[in-house]
C-alpha positions as CSV (number, residue, x, y, z in Angstrom):
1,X,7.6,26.1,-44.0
2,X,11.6,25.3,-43.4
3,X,13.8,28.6,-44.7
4,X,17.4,28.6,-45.4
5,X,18.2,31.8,-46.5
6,X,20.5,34.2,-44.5
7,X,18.4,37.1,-46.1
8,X,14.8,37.6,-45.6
9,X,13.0,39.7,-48.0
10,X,9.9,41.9,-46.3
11,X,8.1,45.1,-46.9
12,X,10.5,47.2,-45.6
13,X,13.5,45.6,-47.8
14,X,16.1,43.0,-46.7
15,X,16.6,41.7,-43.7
16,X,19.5,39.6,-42.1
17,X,18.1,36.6,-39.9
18,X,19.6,36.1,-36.6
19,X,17.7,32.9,-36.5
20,X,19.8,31.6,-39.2
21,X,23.5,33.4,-38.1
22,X,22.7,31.7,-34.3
23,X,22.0,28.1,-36.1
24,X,25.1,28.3,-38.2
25,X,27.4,29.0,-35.4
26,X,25.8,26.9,-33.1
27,X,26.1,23.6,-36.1
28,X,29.7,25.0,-36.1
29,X,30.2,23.5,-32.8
30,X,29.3,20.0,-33.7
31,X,30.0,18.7,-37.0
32,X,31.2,21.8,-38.6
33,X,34.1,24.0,-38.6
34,X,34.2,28.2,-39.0
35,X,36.7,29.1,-41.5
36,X,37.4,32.6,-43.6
37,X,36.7,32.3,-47.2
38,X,39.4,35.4,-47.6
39,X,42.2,33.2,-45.8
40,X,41.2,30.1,-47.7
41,X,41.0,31.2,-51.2
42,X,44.2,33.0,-50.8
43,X,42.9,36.3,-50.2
44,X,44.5,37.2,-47.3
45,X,47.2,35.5,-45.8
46,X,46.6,36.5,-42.3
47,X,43.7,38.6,-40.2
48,X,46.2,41.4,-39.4
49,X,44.4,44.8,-40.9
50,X,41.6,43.1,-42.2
51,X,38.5,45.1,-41.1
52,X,36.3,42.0,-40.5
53,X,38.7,41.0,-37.9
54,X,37.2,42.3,-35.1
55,X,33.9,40.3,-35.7
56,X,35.8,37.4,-36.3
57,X,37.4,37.8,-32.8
58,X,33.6,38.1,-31.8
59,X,32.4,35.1,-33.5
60,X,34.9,33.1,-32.0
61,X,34.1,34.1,-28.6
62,X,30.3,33.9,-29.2
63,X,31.7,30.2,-30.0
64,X,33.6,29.9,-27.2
65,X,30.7,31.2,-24.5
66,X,28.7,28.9,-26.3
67,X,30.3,25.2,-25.5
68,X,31.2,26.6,-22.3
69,X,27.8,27.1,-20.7
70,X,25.8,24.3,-23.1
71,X,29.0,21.7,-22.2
72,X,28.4,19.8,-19.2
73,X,30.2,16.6,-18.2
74,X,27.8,13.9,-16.8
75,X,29.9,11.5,-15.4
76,X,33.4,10.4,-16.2
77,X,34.7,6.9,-17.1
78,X,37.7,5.0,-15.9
79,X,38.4,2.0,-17.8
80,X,41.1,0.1,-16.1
């Protein structure tokens, strides 16, 4: 059985599912982009004194971390 949810319901209530928070910022890296549904609908205009701004910060370096130790360059091409 293939879930989708962010949420997982169990006994002891709601649960969050790391699982699922690790895939979407990994996909993020490929095809995808991470964006801020408060800066794109116009809710904020910028990050300063937002209070999620400090876990955006650590999304982005999560991201960052990420490429950089699954990124390696194989061989390089010189077409001349």
């Amino acid at each position: 059985m293939i879930r989708n949810e962010i949420k997982i319901k169990s006994e002891e209530g709601e649960l969050f599912d790391k699982k699922q928070i690790a895939l979407a910022i990994r996909n993020s890296t490929f095809e995808d982009d991470l964006k801020c549904s408060l800066l794109e609908d116009g809710i904020l205009d910028k990050c300063q004194g937002c209070s999620l701004k400090y876990i955006c910060n650590g999304i982005d370096q999560v991201v960052d971390s990420y490429m950089e130790k699954t990124t390696e360059i194989v061989n390089n091409f010189n077409f001349d």
